[in-house]
C-alpha angles and dihedrals in degrees: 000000000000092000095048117116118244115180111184138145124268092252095056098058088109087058092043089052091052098047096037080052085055097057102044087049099049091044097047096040085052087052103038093038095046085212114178123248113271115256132218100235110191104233093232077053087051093036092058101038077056089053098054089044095060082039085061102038091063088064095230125143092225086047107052083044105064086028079065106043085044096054089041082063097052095046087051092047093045102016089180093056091120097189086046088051090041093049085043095054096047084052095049094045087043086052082042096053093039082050098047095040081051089055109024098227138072114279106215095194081057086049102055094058094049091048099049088046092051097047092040083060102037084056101057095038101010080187101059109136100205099050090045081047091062096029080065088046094045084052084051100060093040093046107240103146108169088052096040084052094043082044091050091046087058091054090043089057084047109045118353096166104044125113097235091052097049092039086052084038091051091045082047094053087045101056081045093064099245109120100174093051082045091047090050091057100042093054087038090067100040085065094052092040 
């Protein structure tokens, strides 16, 4: 940037300055803030990764089924769809955890699908919050303390006060067995929801 040409007039220093501010901000929030390039999502791709969201969001079975298969679809069409991946992943680790608490035991053949989902989307944005969110839950269910309390720490550096982090924090404290600390986030984000 620093050893760009800018010829203007005199009179237009106040605008070089300003141009010359803009692209030292842009490049060094690109290269302090690692964000990921931006994606060309197709709106029928965005309008059906909304879709499965609201499926989901009803808590059906049905629901969360076709949201899922839905959502599967739309991974497979745009695999690079980071939100779709992300929404995939907490779905996969939420079918995980209803299929191990049936059979009391870990499934390895619901495992396999949640895992894939979570490292497809930790590899394009290692710092989504919604896919390190499931992947502690995902520690959680199949009890891996130590790595579901060093997961929740990273969400915590990232984001303390976001909805996502202190409802994961509060399902952390509460398969911990402290249900004051677990009551305090809950109700923590549901005040930042």
């Amino acid at each position: 940037i620093l050893s760009q040409t800018y010829d203007r007039k005199l009179g237009d220093i106040l605008t070089a300055q300003a141009e010359i501010a803009r692209a030292i901000t842009a490049t060094l929030t690109k290269r302090l803030l690692k964000l990921p390039e931006p994606v060309s999502i197709p709106p029928d791709g965005y309008r059906d990764y909304l879709r499965a969201r609201s499926l989901i969001a009803y808590r059906s079975e049905e629901g969360i089924r076709n949201g899922v298969a839905l959502l599967r679809t739309v991974v497979a069409r745009q695999p690079n769809f980071v939100a779709a991946l992300a929404q995939l992943a907490s779905s996969e680790v939420d079918e995980f955890d209803r299929i191990s608490d049936t059979y009391g035991r870990s499934v390895p053949s619901a495992l396999a699908p949640a895992r894939a989902a979570l490292d497809a989307t930790l590899r394009l944005d290692p710092d989504n919050l919604v896919a390190l969110a499931a992947d502690t839950r995902l520690a959680l269910a199949q009890e891996e303390w130590s790595r579901a309390a060093d997961l929740l720490e990273r969400l915590k550096a990232i984001n303390p006060n976001n909805a996502t982090v202190l409802g994961v924090e509060g399902i952390f404290y509460t398969r911990m067995g402290f249900p004051k600390q677990s009551i305090e986030s809950l109700l923590a984000a549901a005040r930042f929801d």
